[in-house]
C-alpha positions as CSV (number, residue, x, y, z in Angstrom):
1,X,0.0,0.0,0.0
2,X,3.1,2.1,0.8
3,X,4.7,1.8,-2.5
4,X,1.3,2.3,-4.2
5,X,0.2,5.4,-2.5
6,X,4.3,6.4,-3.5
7,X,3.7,5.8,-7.2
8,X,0.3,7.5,-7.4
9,X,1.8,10.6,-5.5
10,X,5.0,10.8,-7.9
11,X,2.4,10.5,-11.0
12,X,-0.3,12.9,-9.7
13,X,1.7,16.2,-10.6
14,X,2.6,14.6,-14.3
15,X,-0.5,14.0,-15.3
16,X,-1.6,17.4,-14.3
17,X,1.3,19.3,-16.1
18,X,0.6,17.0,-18.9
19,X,-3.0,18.2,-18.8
20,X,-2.4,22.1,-18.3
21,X,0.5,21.4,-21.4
22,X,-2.5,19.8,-23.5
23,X,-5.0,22.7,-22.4
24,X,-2.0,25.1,-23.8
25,X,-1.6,23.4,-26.8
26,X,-5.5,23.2,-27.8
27,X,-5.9,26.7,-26.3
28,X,-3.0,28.1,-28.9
29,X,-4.8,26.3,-31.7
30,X,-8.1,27.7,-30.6
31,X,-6.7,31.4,-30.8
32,X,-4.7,30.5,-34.1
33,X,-7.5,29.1,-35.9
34,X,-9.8,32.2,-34.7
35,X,-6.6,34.4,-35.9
36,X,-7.1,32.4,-39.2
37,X,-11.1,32.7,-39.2
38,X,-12.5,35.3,-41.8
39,X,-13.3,38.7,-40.7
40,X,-17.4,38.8,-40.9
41,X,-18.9,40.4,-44.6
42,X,-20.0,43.8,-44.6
43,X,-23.3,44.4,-44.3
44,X,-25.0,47.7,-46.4
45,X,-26.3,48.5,-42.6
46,X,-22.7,48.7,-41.2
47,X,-21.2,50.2,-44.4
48,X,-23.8,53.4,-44.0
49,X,-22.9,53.4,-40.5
50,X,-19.8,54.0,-40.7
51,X,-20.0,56.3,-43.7
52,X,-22.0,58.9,-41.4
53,X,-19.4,58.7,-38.4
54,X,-16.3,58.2,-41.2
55,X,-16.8,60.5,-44.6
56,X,-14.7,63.2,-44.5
57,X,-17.5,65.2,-46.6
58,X,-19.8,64.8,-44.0
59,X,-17.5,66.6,-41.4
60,X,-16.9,69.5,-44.1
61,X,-20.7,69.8,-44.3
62,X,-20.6,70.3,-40.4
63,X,-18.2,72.6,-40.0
64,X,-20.2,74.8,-42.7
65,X,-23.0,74.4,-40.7
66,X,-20.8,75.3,-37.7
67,X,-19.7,78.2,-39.6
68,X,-22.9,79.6,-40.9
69,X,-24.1,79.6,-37.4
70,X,-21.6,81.4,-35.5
71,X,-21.7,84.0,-38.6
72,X,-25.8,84.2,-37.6
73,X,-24.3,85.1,-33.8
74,X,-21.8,87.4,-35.3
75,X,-24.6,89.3,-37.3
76,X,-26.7,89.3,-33.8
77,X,-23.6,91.1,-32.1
78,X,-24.4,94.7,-33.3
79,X,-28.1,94.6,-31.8
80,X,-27.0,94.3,-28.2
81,X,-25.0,96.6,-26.0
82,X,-21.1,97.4,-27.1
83,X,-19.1,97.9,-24.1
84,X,-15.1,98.1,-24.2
85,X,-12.9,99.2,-21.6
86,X,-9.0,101.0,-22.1
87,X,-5.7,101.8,-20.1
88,X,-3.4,104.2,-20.9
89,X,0.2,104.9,-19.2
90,X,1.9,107.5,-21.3
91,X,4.8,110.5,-20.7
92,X,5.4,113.5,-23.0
93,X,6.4,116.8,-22.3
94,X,4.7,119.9,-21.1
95,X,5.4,122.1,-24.3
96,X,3.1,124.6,-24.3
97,X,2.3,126.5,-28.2
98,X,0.0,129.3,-28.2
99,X,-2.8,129.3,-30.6
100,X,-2.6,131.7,-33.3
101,X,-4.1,135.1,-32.7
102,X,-2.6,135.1,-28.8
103,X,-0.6,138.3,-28.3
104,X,3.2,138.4,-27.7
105,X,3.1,139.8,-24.6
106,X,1.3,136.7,-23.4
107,X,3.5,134.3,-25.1
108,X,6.5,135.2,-24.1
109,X,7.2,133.3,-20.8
110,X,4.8,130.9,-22.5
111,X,6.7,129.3,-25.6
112,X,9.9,127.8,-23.2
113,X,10.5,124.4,-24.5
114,X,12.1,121.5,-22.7
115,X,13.2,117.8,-22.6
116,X,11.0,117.4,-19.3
117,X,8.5,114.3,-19.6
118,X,5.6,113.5,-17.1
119,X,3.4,110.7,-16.8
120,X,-0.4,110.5,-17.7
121,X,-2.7,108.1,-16.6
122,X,-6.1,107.2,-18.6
123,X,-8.8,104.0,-17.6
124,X,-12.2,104.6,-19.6
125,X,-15.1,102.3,-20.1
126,X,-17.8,103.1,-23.0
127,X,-20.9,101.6,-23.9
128,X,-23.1,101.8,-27.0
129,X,-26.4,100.5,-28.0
130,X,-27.8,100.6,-31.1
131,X,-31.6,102.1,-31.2
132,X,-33.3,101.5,-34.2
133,X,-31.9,101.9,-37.4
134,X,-35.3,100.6,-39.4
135,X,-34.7,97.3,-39.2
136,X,-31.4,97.4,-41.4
137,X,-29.2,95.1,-38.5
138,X,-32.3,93.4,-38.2
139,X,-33.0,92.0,-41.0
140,X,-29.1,91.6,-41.5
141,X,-29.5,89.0,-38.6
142,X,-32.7,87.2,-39.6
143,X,-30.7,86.7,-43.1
144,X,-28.0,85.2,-41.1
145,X,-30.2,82.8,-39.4
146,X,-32.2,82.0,-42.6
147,X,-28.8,81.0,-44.0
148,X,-27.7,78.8,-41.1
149,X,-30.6,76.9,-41.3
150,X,-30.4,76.5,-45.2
151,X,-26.7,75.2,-44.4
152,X,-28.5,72.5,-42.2
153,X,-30.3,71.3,-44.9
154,X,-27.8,71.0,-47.0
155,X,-25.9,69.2,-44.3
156,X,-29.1,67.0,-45.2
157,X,-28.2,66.9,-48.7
158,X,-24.6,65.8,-48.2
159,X,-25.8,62.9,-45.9
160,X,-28.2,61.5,-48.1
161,X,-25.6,61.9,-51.2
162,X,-23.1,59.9,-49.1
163,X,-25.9,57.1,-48.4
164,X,-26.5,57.2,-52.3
165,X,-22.6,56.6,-53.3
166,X,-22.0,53.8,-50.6
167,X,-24.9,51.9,-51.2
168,X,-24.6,52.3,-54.9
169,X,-20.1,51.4,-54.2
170,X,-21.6,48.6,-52.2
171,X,-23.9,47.2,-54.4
172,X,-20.7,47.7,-57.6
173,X,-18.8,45.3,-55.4
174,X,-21.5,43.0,-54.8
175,X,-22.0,42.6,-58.5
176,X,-18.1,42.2,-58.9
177,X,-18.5,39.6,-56.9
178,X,-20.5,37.8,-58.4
179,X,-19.2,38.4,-61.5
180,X,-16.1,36.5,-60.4
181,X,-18.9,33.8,-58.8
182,X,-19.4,33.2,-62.6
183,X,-15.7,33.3,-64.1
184,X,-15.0,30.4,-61.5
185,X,-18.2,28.7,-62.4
186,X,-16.9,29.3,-66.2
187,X,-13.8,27.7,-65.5
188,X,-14.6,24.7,-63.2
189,X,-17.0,23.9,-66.6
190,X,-14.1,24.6,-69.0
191,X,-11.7,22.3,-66.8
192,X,-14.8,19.9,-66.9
193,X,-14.8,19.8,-70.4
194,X,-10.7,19.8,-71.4
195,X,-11.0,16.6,-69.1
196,X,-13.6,14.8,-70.7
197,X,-12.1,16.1,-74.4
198,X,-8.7,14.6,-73.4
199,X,-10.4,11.6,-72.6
200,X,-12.1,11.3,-75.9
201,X,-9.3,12.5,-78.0
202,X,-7.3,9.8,-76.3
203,X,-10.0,6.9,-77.2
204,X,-9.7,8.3,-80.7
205,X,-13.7,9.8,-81.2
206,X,-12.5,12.9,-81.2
207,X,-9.8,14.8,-83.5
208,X,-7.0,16.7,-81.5
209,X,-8.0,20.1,-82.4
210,X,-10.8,19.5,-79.9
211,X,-8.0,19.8,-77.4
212,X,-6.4,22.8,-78.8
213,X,-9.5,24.4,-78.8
214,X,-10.9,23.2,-74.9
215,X,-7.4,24.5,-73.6
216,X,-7.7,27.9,-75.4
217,X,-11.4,28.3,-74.2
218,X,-9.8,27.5,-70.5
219,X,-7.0,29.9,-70.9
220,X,-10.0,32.6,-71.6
221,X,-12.0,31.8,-68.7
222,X,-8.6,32.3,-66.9
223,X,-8.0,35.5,-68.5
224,X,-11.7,36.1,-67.4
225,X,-11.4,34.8,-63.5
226,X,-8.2,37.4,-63.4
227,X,-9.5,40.7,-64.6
228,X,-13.0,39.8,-62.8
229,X,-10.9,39.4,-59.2
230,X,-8.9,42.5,-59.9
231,X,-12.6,44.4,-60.2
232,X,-13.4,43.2,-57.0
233,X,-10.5,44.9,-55.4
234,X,-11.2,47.6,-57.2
235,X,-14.4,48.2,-56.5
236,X,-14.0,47.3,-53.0
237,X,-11.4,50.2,-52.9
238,X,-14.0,52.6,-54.2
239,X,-16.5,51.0,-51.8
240,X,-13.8,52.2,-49.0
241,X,-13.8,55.7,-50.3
242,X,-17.5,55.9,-50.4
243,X,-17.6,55.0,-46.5
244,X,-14.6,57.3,-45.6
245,X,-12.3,55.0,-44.4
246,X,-8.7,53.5,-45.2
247,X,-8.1,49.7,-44.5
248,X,-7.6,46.7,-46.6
249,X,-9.9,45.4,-49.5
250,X,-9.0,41.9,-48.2
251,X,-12.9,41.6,-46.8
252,X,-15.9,40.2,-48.5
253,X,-19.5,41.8,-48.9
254,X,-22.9,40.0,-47.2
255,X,-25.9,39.0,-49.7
256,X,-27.6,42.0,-48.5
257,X,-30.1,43.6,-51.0
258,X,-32.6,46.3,-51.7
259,X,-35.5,45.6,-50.7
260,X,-38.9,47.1,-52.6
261,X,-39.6,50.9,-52.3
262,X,-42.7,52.0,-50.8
263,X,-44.5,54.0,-54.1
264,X,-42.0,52.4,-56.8
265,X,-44.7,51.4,-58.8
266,X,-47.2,54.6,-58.0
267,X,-47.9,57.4,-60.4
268,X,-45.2,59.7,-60.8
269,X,-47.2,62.8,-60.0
270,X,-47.7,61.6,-56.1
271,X,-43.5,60.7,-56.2
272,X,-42.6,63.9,-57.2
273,X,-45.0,65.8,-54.9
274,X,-43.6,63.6,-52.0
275,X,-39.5,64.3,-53.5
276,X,-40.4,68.7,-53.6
277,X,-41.8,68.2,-49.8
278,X,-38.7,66.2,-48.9
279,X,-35.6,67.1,-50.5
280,X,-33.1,69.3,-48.5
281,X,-32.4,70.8,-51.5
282,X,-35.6,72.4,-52.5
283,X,-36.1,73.2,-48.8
284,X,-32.0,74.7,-49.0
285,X,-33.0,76.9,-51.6
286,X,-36.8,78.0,-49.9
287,X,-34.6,78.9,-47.0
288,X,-31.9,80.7,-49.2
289,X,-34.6,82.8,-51.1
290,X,-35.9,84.1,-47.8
291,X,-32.6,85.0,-46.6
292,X,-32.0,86.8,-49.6
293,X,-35.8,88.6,-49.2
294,X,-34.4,89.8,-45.9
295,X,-31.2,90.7,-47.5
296,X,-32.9,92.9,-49.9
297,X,-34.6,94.5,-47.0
298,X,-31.7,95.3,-45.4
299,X,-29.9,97.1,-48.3
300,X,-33.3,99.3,-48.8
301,X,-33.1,100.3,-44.8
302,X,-29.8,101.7,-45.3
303,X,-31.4,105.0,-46.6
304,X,-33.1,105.6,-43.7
305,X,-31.5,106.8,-40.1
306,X,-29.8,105.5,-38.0
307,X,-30.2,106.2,-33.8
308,X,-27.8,105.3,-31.6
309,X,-26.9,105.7,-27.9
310,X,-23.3,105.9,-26.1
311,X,-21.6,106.3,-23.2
312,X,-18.4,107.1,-21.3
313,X,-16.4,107.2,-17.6
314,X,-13.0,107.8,-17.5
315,X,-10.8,108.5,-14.6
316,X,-7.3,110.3,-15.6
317,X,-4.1,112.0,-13.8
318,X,-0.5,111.9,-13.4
319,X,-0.6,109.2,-10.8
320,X,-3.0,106.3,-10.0
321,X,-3.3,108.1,-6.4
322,X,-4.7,111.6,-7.8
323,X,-6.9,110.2,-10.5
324,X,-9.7,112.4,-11.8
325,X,-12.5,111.1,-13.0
326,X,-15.6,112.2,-15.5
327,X,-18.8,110.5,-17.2
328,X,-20.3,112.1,-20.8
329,X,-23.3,110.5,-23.0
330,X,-24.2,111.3,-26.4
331,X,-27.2,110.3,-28.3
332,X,-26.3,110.1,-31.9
333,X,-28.4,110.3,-35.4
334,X,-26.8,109.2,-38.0
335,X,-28.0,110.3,-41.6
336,X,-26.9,109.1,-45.3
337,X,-27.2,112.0,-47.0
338,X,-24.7,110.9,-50.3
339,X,-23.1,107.1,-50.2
340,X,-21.4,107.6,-53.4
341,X,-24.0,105.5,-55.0
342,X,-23.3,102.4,-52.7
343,X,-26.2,101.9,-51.1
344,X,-28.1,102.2,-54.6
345,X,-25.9,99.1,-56.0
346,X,-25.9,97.4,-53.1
347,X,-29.9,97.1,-53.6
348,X,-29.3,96.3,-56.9
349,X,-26.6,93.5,-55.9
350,X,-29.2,92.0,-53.6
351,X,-32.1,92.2,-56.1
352,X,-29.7,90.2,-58.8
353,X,-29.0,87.4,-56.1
354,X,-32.5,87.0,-55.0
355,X,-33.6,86.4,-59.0
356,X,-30.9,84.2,-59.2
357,X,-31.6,82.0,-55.8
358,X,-35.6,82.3,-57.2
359,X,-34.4,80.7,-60.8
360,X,-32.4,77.9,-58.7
361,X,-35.7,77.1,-57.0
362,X,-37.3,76.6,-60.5
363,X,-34.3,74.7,-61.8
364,X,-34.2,72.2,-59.1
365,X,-37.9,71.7,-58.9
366,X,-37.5,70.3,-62.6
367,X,-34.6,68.2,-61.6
368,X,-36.4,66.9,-59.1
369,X,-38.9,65.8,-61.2
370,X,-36.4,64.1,-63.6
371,X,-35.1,62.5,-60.9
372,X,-37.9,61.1,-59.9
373,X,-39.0,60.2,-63.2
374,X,-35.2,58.2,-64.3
375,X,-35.5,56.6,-60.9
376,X,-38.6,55.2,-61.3
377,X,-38.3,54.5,-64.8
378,X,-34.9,52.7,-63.9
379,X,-37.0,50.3,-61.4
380,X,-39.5,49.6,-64.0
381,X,-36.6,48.7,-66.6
382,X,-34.7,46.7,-64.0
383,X,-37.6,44.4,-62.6
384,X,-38.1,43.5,-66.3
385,X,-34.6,42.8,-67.0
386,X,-34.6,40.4,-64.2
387,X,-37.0,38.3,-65.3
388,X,-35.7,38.4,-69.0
389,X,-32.3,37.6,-67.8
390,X,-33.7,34.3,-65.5
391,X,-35.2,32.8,-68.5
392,X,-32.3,33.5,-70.3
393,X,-29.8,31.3,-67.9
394,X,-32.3,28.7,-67.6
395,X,-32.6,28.7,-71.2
396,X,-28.7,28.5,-71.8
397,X,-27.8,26.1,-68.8
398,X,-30.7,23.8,-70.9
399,X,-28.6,24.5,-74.4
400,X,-25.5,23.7,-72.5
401,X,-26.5,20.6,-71.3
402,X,-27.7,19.3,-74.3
403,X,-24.5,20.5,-76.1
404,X,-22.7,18.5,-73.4
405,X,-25.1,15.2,-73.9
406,X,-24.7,15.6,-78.0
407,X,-20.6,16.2,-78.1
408,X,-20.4,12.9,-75.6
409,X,-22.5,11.1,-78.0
410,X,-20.6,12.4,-80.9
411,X,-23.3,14.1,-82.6
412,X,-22.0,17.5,-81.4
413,X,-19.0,19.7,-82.5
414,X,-16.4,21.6,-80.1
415,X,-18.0,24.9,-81.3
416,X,-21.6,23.6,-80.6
417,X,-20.4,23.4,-77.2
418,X,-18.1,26.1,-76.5
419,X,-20.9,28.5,-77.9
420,X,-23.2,27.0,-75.6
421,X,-20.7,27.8,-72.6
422,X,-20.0,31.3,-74.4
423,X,-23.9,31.8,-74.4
424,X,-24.6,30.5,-70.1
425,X,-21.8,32.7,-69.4
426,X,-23.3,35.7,-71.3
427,X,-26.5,35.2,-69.5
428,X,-25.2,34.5,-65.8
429,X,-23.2,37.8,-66.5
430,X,-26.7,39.8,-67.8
431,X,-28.2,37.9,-64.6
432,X,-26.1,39.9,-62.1
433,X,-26.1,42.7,-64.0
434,X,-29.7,42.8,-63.9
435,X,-29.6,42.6,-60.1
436,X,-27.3,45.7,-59.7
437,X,-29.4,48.0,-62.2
438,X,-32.2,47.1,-59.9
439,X,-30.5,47.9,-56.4
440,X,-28.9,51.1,-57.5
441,X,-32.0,52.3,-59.4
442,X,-34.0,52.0,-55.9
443,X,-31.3,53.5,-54.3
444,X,-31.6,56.2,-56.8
445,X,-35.2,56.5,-56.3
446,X,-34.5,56.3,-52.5
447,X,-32.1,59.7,-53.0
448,X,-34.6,61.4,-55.6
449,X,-37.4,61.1,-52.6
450,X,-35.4,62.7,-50.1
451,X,-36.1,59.4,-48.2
452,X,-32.4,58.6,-46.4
């Protein structure tokens, strides 16, 4: 019992090291295989998502907004009380010069000059406050704040451009994608087919250009699987500048899709009434042509007075213990009699920029309406193109099995069945294709109703 209870002591902590070493070792091959694991796809939810914290545009359409606002508080700053205060230490010299007119016998003693400096002490504070100057400030301000909130919406405008280009990038990659789905499809057939032709050129049924002409059509789907992978990068490159951020196109893209528009298929007069109440760029330019109203107003107010109230104390001497001090107030009017003709052209500066905000307006209501109208259209076009482009692969995948079943019976030619590839691959091609016009046309449509 002794020399048992010995044994299974001395063996206990092996078989415990052994077992923390074989926990390491499986542990290190978890992590490593989870290294290895593919990063998840993007999703189109996670692309926009990070395209509205990411896209440098985005922040340059903030700060304008920023900007337009604090210029609104800036325009703000002349309707409230000015104050400013001062302090002066100076010296100079106690030169006295008579006025002319002062008789010599007074100036005499008067007109001794000398090198002697004292010192002068000055503190002030002055206020002002404008009165009322018939609404020119005014209305300068209201502009201001009219224009900060048209440089909201265009804020707007930028955000939902941005959603348009990365889901339109993301959808470009999606159908490079499955573009080079098809080129390894097209291959995986054509190395299907050199095999079988070997085989039969080898048996003697077929002649050996067969073979010639199988490994060409295999080079060419090569050729094809190459330039269809380097799209992908490509476009997934482009997809990384439409969300606003640098990093690898080693990543692939989820099966997400489009889903169906609410209205696609409605009349286009009720689309482009919803697309004039909703897009930040009609409401940009309402805002703008009100700003420029107020504008107008402005310049016209110039010609009338302006009454204005200030304010001064100031306490002065030689030294800060025999300071003096004194208070004045003035109430001013302020009158243009003759501007040199500036206040004339400014009106007329701010009557040209209101017509041309007003002819904007006009100009983007009939965009929008194209917009609307090539959207929708696009939709219309698409849908159909899918369902042409389905029964054209099931048609070809039909012809190319039959041109596989007649070249194997010998009835068939190489060309009969290369064609027949050449044609599948044609379709599966119009077959994605088809599925991106659709996607970007509703996210075109999605844009064109101001619908983010």
């Amino acid at each position: 019992m002794t020399a048992m209870t010995a044994v299974a002591g001395d063996t206990a902590p092996r078989v415990s090291a052994l077992a923390i070493l074989l926990l390491g070792v499986a542990g290190g091959g978890l992590r490593a295989r989870a290294a290895d694991a593919p990063p998840p796809a993007l999703t189109l939810a996670e692309a926009l998502r990070i395209a509205r914290v990411e896209q440098p545009t985005l922040r340059q359409a903030q700060s304008a907004r920023l900007v337009a606002a604090a210029q609104a508080d800036v325009a703000r700053a002349p309707l409230l009380p000015q104050v400013a205060g001062s302090g002066t230490y100076s010296r100079a010299t106690a030169n006295f010069v008579a006025p002319a007119g002062t008789l010599p016998t007074q100036t005499a003693a008067e007109t001794i000059t000398s090198f002697q400096t004292y010192p002068f002490f000055r503190f002030g504070v002055t206020a002002s406050q404008l009165i009322w100057d018939f609404g020119e400030t005014l209305n300068q301000w209201r502009a201001s704040k009219v224009n900060a909130d048209a440089q909201e919406e265009s804020l707007h405008t930028t955000e939902m451009l941005v959603a348009y280009n990365v889901r339109v990038a993301f959808f470009t990659a999606r159908a490079a994608r499955d573009m080079v789905g098809v080129a390894k499809a097209t291959l995986a057939n054509q190395e299907k087919h050199l095999a079988q032709i070997e085989g039969f050129v080898q048996l003697g049924s077929r002649p050996e250009i067969d073979v010639s002409q199988a490994r060409a059509d295999r080079a060419n789907a090569q050729v094809q699987l190459i330039n269809a992978e380097n799209t992908y990068d490509v476009s997934r490159a482009q997809l990384n500048l439409a969300i606003g951020v640098e990093r690898s196109v080693a990543y692939e893209l989820s099966d997400d899709e489009l889903g169906g528009v609410d209205g696609e298929d409605a009349e286009v007069t009720s689309l482009v009434d919803e697309a004039v109440r909703a897009r930040p760029e009609i409401a940009n330019l309402r805002l703008l042509v009100t700003g420029r109203e107020l504008s107008l107003k402005s310049s016209r107010d110039a010609h009338f007075p302006a009454l204005g109230f200030s304010t001064g104390l100031t306490d002065n001497g030689k030294s800060l213990d025999q300071l003096v001090w004194n208070w004045s107030g003035a109430l001013t009017l302020s009158v243009p009699l003759f501007a040199g003709g500036g206040i004339v052209a400014q009106v007329r500066q701010a009557e040209a920029q209101l017509l041309g905000v007003r002819a904007q307006l006009d100009g983007q209501r009939q965009q929008v309406r194209l917009d609307v109208e090539q959207a929708r259209l696009g939709v219309r076009a698409a849908k159909a193109l899918i369902a042409a482009s389905e029964d054209a692969v099931a048609n070809t995948r039909d012809r190319l099995r039959l041109a596989e079943g007649r070249y194997q019976a010998g009835v068939g030619s190489i060309i009969e069945l290369g064609d027949a590839q050449l044609a599948h691959t044609a379709a599966s091609v119009q077959r994605v294709q088809a599925d991106y016009q659709l996607f970007t046309a509703r996210a075109q449509l999605l844009r064109a109703l101001g619908r983010s």
